[in-house]
FINUPA-490648 format. One line per 2 residues: for each residue x, y, z of C-alpha. Coordinates in nm, 2 decimals. Layout:
// FINUPA-490648
X:Y:Z ~ ...;
//
This chain:
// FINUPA-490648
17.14:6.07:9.75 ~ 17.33:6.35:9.73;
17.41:6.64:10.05 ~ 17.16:6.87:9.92;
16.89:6.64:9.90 ~ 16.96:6.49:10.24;
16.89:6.92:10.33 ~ 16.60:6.94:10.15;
16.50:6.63:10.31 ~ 16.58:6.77:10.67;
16.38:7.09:10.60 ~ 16.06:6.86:10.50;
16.10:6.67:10.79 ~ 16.13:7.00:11.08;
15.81:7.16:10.83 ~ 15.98:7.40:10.65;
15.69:7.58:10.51 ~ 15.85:7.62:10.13;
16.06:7.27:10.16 ~ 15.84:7.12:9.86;
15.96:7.36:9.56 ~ 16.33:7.34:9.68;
16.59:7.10:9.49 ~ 16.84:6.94:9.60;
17.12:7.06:9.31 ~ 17.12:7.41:9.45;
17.24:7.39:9.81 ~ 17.56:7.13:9.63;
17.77:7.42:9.66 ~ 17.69:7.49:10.04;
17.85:7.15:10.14 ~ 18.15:7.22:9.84;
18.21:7.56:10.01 ~ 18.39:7.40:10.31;
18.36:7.63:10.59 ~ 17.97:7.58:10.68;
18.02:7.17:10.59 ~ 18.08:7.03:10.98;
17.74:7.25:11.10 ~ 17.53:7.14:10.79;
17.61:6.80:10.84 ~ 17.54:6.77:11.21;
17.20:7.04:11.13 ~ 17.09:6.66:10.88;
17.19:6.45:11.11 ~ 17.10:6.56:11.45;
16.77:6.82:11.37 ~ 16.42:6.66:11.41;
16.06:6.76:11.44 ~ 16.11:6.77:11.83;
16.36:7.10:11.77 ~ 16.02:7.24:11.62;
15.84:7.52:11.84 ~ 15.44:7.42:11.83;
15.25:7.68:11.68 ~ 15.09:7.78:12.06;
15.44:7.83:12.17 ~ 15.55:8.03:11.87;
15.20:8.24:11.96 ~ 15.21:8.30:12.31;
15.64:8.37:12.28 ~ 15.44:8.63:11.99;
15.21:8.77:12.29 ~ 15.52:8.79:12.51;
15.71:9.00:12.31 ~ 15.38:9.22:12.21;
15.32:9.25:12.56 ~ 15.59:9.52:12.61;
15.76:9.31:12.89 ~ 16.17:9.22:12.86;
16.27:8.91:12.72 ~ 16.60:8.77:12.83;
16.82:8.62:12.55 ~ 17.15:8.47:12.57;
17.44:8.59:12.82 ~ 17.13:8.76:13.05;
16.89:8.42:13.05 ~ 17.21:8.23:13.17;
17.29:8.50:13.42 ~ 16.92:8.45:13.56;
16.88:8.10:13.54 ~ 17.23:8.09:13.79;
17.08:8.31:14.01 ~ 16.74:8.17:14.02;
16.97:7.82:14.08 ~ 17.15:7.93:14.35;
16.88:7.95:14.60 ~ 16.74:7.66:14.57;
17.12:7.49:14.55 ~ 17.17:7.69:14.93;
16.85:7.58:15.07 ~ 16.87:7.29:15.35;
16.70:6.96:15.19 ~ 16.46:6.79:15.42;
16.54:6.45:15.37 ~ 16.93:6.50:15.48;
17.30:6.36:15.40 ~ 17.08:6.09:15.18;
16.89:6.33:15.01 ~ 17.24:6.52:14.94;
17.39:6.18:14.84 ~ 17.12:6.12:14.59;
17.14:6.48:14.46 ~ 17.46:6.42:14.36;
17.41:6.12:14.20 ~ 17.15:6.23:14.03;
17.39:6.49:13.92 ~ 17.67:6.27:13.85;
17.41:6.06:13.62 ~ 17.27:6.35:13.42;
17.62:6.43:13.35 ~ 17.76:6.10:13.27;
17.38:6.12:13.02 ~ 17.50:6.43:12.89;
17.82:6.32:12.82 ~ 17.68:5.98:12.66;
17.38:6.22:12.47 ~ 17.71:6.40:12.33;
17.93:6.13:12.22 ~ 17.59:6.01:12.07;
17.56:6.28:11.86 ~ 17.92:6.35:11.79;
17.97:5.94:11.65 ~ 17.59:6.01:11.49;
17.76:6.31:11.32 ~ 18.06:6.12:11.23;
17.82:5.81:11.07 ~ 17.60:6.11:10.90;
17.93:6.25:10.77 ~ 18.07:5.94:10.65;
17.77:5.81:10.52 ~ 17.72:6.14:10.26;
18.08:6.14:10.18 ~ 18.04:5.79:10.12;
17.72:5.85:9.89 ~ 17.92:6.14:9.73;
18.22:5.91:9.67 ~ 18.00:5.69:9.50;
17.80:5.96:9.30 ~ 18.12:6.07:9.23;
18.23:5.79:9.11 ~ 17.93:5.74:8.91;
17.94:6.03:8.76 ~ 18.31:6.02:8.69;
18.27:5.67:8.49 ~ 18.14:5.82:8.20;
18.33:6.12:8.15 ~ 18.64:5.88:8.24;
18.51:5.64:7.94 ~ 18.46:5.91:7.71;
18.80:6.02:7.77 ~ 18.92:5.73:7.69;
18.80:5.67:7.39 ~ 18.90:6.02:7.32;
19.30:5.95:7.46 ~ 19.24:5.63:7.20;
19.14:5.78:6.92 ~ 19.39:6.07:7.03;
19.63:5.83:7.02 ~ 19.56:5.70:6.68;
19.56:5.96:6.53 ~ 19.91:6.10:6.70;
20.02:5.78:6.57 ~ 19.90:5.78:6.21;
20.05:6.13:6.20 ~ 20.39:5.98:6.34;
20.41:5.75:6.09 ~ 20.27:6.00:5.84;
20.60:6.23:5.90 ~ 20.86:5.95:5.99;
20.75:5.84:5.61 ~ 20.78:6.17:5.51;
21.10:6.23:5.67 ~ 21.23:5.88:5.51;
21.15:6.00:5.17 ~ 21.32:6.34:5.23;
21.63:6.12:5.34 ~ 21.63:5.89:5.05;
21.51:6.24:4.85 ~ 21.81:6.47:4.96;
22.04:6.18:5.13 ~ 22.23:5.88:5.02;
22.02:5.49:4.98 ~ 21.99:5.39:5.37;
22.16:5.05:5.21 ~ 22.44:5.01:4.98;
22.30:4.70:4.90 ~ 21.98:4.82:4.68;
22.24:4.99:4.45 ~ 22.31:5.32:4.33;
22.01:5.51:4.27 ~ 21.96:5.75:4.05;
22.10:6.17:4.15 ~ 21.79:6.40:4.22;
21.94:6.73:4.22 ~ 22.24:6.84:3.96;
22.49:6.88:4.17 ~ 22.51:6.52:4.24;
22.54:6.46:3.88 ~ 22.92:6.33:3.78;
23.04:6.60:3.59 ~ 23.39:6.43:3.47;
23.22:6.27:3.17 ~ 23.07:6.63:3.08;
23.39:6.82:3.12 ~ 23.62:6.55:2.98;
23.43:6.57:2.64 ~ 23.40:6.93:2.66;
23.73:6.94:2.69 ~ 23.80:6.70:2.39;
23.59:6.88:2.18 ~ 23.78:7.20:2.24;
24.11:7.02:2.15 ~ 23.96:6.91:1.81;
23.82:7.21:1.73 ~ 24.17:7.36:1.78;
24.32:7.10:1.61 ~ 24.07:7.15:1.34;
24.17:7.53:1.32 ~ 24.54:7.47:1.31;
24.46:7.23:1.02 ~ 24.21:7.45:0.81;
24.37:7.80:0.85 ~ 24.72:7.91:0.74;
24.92:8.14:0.96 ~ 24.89:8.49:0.91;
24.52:8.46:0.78 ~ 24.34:8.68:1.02;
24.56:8.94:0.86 ~ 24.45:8.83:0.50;
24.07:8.82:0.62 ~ 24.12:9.19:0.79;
24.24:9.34:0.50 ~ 23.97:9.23:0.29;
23.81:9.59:0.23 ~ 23.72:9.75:-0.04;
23.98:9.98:-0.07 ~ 24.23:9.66:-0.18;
24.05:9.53:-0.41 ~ 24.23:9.72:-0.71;
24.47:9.69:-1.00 ~ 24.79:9.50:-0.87;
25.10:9.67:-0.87 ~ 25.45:9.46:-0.94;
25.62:9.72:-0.73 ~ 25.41:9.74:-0.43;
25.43:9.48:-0.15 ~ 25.21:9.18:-0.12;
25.00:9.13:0.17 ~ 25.15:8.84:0.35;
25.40:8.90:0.59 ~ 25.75:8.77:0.49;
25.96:8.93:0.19 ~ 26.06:8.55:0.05;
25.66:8.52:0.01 ~ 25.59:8.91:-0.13;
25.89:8.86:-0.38 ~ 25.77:8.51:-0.51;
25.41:8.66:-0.52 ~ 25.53:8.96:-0.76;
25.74:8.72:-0.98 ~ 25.44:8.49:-1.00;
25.22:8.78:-1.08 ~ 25.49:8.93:-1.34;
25.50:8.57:-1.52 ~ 25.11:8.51:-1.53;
25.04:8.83:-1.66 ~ 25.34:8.79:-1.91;
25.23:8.44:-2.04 ~ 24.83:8.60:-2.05;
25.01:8.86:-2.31 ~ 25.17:8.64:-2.51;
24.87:8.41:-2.48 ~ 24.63:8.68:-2.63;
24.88:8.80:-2.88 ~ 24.89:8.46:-3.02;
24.49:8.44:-3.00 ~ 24.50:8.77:-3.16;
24.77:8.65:-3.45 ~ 24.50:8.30:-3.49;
24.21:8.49:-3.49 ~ 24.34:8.73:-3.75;
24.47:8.41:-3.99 ~ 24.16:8.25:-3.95;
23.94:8.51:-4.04 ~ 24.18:8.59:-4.36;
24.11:8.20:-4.41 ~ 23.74:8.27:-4.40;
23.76:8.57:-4.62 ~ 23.99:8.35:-4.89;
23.77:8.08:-4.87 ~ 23.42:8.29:-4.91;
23.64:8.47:-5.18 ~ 23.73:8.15:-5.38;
23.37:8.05:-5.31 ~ 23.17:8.35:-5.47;
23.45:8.31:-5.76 ~ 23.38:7.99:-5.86;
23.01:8.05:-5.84 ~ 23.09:8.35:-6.07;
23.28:8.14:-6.30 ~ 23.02:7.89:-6.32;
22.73:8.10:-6.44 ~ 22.93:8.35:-6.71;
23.23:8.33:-6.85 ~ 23.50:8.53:-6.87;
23.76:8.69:-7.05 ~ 24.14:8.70:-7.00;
24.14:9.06:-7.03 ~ 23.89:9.10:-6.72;
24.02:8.83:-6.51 ~ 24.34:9.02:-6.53;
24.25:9.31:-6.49 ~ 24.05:9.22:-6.16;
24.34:9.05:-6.05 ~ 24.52:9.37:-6.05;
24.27:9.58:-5.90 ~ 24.25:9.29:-5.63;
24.66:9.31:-5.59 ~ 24.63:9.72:-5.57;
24.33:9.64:-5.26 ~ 24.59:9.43:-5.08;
24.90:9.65:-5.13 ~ 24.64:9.92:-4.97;
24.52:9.70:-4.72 ~ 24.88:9.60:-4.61;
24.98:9.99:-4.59 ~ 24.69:10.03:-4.35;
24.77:9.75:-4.17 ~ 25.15:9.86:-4.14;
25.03:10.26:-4.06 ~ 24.84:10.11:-3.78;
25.10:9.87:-3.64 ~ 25.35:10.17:-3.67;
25.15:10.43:-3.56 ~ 24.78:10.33:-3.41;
24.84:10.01:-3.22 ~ 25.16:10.10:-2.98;
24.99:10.41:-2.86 ~ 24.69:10.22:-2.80;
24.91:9.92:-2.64 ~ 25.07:10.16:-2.45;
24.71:10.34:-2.29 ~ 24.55:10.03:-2.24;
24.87:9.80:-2.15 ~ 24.72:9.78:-1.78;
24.38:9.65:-1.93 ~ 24.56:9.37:-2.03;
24.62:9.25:-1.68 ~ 24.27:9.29:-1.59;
24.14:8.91:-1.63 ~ 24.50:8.80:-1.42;
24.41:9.05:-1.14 ~ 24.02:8.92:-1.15;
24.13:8.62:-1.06 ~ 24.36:8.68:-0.82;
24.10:8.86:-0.64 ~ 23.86:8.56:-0.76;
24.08:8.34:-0.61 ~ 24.14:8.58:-0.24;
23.73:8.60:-0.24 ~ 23.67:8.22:-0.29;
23.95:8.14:-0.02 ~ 23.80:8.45:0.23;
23.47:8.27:0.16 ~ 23.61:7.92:0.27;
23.76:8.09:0.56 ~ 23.45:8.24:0.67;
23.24:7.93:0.66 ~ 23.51:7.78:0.87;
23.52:8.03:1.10 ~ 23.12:8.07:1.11;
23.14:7.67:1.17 ~ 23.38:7.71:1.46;
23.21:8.02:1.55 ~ 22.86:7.79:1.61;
23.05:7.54:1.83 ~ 23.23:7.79:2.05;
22.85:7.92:2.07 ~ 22.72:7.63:2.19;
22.96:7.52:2.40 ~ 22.97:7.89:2.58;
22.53:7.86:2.56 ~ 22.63:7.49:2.74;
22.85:7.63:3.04 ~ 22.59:7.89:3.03;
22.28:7.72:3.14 ~ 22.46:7.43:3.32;
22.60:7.76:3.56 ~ 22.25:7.92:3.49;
22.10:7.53:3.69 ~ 22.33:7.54:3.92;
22.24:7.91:4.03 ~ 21.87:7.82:4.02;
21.92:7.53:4.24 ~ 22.16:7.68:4.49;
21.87:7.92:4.54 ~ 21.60:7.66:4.60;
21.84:7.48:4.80 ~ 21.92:7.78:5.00;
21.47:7.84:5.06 ~ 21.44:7.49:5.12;
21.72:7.53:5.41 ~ 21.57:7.84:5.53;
21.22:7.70:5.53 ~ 21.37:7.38:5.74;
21.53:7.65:5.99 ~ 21.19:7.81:6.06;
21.00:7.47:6.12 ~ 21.29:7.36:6.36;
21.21:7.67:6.54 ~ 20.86:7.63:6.56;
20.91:7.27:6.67 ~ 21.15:7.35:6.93;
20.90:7.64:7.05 ~ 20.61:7.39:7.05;
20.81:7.13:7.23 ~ 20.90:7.40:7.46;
20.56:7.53:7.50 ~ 20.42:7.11:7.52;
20.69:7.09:7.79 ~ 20.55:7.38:7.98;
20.21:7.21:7.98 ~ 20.37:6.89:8.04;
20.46:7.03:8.38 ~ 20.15:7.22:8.44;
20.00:6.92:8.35 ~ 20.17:6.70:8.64;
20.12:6.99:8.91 ~ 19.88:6.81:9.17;
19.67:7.13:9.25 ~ 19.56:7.08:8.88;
19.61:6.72:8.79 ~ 19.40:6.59:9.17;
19.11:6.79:9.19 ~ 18.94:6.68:9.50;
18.61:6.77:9.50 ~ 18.46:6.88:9.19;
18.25:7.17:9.15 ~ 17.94:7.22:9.01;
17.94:7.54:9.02 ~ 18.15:7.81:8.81;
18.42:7.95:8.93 ~ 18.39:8.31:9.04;
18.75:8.37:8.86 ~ 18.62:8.22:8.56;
18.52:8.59:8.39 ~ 18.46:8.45:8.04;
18.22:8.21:8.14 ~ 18.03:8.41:8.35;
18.00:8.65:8.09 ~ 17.90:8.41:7.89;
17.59:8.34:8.08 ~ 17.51:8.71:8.09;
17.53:8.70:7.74 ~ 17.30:8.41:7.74;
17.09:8.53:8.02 ~ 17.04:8.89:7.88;
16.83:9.11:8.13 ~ 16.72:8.96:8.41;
16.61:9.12:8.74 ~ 16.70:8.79:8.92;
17.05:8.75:9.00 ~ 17.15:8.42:9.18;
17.46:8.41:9.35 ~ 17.64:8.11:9.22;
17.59:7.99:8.83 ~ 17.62:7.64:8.82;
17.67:7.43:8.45 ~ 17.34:7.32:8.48;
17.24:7.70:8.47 ~ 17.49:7.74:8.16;
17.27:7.46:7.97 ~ 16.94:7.58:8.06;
16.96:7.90:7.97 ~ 17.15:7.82:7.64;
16.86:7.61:7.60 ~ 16.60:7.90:7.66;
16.85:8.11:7.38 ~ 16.83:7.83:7.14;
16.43:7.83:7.18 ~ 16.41:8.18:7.15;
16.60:8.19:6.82 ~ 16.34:7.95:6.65;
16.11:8.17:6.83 ~ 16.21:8.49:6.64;
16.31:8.26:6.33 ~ 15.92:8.14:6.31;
15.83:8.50:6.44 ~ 16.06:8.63:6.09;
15.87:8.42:5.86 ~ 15.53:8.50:6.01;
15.63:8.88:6.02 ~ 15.74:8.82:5.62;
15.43:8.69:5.50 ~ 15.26:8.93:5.66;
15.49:9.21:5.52 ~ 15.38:9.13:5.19;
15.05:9.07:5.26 ~ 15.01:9.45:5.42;
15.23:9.57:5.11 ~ 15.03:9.36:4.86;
14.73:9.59:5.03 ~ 14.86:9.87:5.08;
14.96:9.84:4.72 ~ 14.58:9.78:4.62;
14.50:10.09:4.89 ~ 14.70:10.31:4.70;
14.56:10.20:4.36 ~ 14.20:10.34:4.55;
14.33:10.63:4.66 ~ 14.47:10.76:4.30;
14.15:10.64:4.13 ~ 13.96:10.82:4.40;
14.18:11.13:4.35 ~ 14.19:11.11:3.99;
13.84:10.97:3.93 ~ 13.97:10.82:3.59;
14.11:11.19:3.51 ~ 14.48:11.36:3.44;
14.43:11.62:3.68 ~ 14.45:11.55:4.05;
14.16:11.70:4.24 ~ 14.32:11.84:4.58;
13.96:11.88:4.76 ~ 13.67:11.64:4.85;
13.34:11.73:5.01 ~ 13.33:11.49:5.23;
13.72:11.54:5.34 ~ 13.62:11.86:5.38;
13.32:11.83:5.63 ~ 13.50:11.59:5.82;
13.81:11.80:5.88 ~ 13.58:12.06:5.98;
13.40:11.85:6.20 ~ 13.72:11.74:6.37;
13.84:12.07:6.39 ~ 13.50:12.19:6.60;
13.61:11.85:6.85 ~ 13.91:11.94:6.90;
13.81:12.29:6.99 ~ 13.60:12.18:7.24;
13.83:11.94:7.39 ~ 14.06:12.23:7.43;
13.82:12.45:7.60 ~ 13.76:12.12:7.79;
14.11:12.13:7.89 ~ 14.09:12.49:7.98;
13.81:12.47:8.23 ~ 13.97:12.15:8.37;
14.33:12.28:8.38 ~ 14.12:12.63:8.59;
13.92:12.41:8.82 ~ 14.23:12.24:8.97;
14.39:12.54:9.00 ~ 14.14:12.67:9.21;
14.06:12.32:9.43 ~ 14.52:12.30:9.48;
14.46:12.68:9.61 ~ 14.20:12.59:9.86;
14.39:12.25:9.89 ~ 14.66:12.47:10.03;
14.45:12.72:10.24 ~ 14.25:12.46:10.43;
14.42:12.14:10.59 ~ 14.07:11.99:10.68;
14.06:11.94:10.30 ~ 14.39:11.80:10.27;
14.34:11.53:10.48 ~ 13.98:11.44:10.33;
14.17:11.45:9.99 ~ 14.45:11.23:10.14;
14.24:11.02:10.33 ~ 14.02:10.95:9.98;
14.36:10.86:9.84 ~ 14.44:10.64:10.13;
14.08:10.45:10.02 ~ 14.16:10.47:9.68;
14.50:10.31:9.70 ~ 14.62:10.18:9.97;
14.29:10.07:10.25 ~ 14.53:9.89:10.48;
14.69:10.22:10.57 ~ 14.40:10.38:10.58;
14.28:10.10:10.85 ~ 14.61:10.19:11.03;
14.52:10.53:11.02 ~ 14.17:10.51:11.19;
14.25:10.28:11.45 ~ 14.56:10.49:11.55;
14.34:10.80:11.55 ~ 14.03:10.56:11.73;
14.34:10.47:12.00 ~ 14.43:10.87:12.06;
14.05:10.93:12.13 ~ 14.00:10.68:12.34;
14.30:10.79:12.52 ~ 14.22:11.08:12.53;
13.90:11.03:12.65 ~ 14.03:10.82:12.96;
14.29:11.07:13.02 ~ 13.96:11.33:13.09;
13.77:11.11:13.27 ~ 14.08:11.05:13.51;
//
């Protein structure tokens, strides 16, 4: 049982009139409070029905008091009762020194009683106290079982899941070690580099750096010195007749002498070479000519026959042909074909010169595929460096996010270590870790839950002076009712929604048809309308005059209100009857008193 029950209990027992509809719960916080604890205690334990005035007593101490007559309370009722003592204390007793012995005996026992009567009550107040504490201890206890259970199971499964979460980041952390780190044992072998950096880059360079020596090798081997000079002057302003006198393009005299002398004897052996073609050609054709000749004269021969006289004398002509023939052919070696020679010598060394220049383009076109071929590996070798530098910049910059990332999680772990720290030691504080006596009730410091409960509470008139949890629950209980409430209020207030628009919808369909009467023209006036405005217009005007003969006859009855008292207190007095009849009782007797008094006061 707890110490508000033992009150409620007390109160039932002395006949509190409204003891039945109290509980128990709601005088908790009178024995938590602390300073009114040692009087309510000893108020249960020591209070009984004998402490109880009987209603007669209650009555005639009501009489006393309505009498008129003093009544002595505290320091003046002690002041008389010594006085009223003393007499009889000085007064001789008639039995003696015996009688005086007994007195004080008497006295000596009813103090030793008194004193007995108040270690009574002071060990029954200690057995009362100790017995509640001892029923609070174990409601206490009772109650603290299963909120101590429950958090137990919630420290356990707390627990679990701090340690699932542990081992969730210590694997974590194991793989970022064996991710970014070396292999935590140098017995499972070299494994295999994550990032590039950790890649051996000897085997890379080394062969770069053979390749570069071949292909410089391979350069040295496929291009003569001095070619760049060569491939440069490839324009189109060399490619022209070659000149014996000028100076060759490479770079030494030894090889510009040799190349003019080479030059000189190619195109001196291509001259000779066509002369002779020339000389062949010539012999051949005046074979042809003999032959075809002989030919046509044979033919000739065989088909008619001829006489000495003509053969000779064709022979002659023949001779006198060639003795012609030669002349022309002697005019034009003496005269025609050195001037020609001479204007077209340099014609002659055209095929030579083409190809030399044949010769240059084919070697400049050997050279060039070499070069483009050395050009693509330098290419690839600079794209190579390239994106190798081009990785390594990418993943310096992901190494530097992933750092900075890592610094701000060490800071927010060392800030919640420091802040877990701080609770840590809030934590082990005894004002908050012991809490001796629980409370029920909410703490008046507490401003967010107690405006909670006004929020929960809303408007109401009744304001207790400590909320209690129990409080809390009931009226978020009464909330949570109230919200199906209006939720089942909602649904009924929808349905009827459309039910009063479905008819108001059908209303208006009326009202047009009744206004149009199946016609396009809307007819503004109705007979009936009409008469019944007018007869609503002829009520109202005579509720106004109504109004006006009202409004002038209370005008009149507050002016002779005013003039004549007599009629003020009738009116009052009517008001009195109307409203309030006690007071009007009170009245009339007071008044019947004064007459009477009055009347004595006459008759005296």
């Amino acid at each position: 049982m707890s110490c508000g029950q033992d009150f409620v209990e007390t109160l039932r027992t002395i006949g509190y009139p409204r003891a039945e509809s109290l509980h128990g719960a709601d005088f908790d916080w009178l024995f938590e409070a602390g300073g009114a604890e040692p009087f309510l205690r000893w108020f249960c334990g020591s209070v009984s029905e004998r402490n109880v005035l009987s209603e007669e007593e209650v009555q005639a101490f009501g009489r006393l008091r309505g009498s008129g007559r003093p009544v002595l309370e505290g320091a003046a009722l002690e002041e008389a009762l010594r006085t009223c003592a003393a007499p009889l204390a000085r007064a001789p007793a008639p039995g003696g020194a015996e009688e005086e012995a007994l007195e004080r005996e008497l006295h000596a026992l009813r103090d030793l009683r008194s004193l007995r009567v108040r270690q009574r009550d002071q060990r029954r107040l200690l057995a009362a106290a100790t017995r509640h504490r001892a029923l609070r201890l174990s409601a206490a206890e009772e109650a603290a079982k299963e909120p101590l259970k429950r958090g137990r199971a919630a420290l356990r499964a707390a627990s679990g899941e701090v340690k699932g979460t542990l081992r969730a980041a210590a694997g974590a952390v194991d793989q970022l070690m064996r991710f970014f780190g070396a292999p935590p044992n140098a017995a499972a072998g070299p494994s295999p580099p994550v990032f590039l950096y950790r890649c051996p880059s000897e085997q890379y360079l080394g062969q770069e750096e053979r390749s570069t020596a071949a292909l410089a090798c391979y350069t040295r081997t496929q291009f003569f010195q001095g070619v760049h000079a060569v491939v440069e002057s490839s324009s189109e302003e060399h490619f022209q007749l070659v000149d014996l006198r000028a100076p060759a393009v490479c770079d030494s005299p030894e090889d510009a002498q040799g190349r003019r002398l080479e030059m000189a004897r190619l195109q001196l052996a291509f001259i000779c070479a066509q002369h002779q073609a020339v000389h062949l050609r010539a012999g051949n054709l005046s074979l042809k000519a003999r032959i075809e000749w002989a030919e046509e004269t044979l033919r000739g021969l065989a088909t008619q026959a001829l006489g000495k006289e003509n053969l000779e004398a064709k022979i002659s002509s023949l001779n006198t042909g060639i003795l012609k023939l030669e002349e022309q052919i002697t005019h034009v070696k003496e005269n025609t074909l050195p001037a020609v020679i001479k204007e077209n010598a340099q014609l002659l060394n055209m095929p030579v010169v083409k190809g030399d220049f044949d010769l240059q383009i084919a070697k400049q076109d050997y050279y060039t595929a070499r070069q483009e071929l050395v050009l693509n590996q330098l290419i690839k070798q600079k794209a190579s460096f390239e994106l190798l530098q081009l990785s390594y910049e990418i993943e310096l910059r992901k190494h530097r996010d992933i750092h900075r990332q890592l610094e701000n999680l060490v800071q927010e772990l060392s800030q919640s270590i420091t802040i877990l720290h701080q609770r840590l030691e809030m934590l082990a504080d005894p004002p908050v870790s012991q809490q001796r006596n629980p409370r029920n009730t909410i703490d008046t410091k507490d401003y967010s839950t107690h405006r909670l409960y006004q929020l929960l509470e809303g408007e109401n008139k009744k304001k207790e002076l400590f909320i209690t949890h129990r409080n809390l629950e009931e009226v978020a209980e009464k909330l949570k009712q109230d919200v199906s409430l209006v939720q089942d209020q909602l649904t009924i207030s929808a349905q009827e929604h459309s039910f009063f628009m479905s008819k108001l919808n059908n209303d208006v369909d009326l009202l047009c048809d009744i206004l149009y009467q199946g016609r396009n023209q809307l007819l503004l006036s109705d007979q009936e309308l009409t008469e019944q405005f007018h007869q609503v217009e002829s009520q109202l005007n005579k509720l106004n005059h109504l109004l006006t003969d009202i409004l002038a006859d209370v005008k009149t009855k507050r002016k002779i209100l005013a003039s004549n008292k007599l009629h003020q207190m009738e009116r009052e007095l009517y008001v009195y009857f109307l409203k309030d009849e006690d007071y009007l009782k009170n009245i009339v007797e007071n008044l019947e008193n004064k007459s009477k008094v009055k009347a004595v006061g006459l008759k005296d």
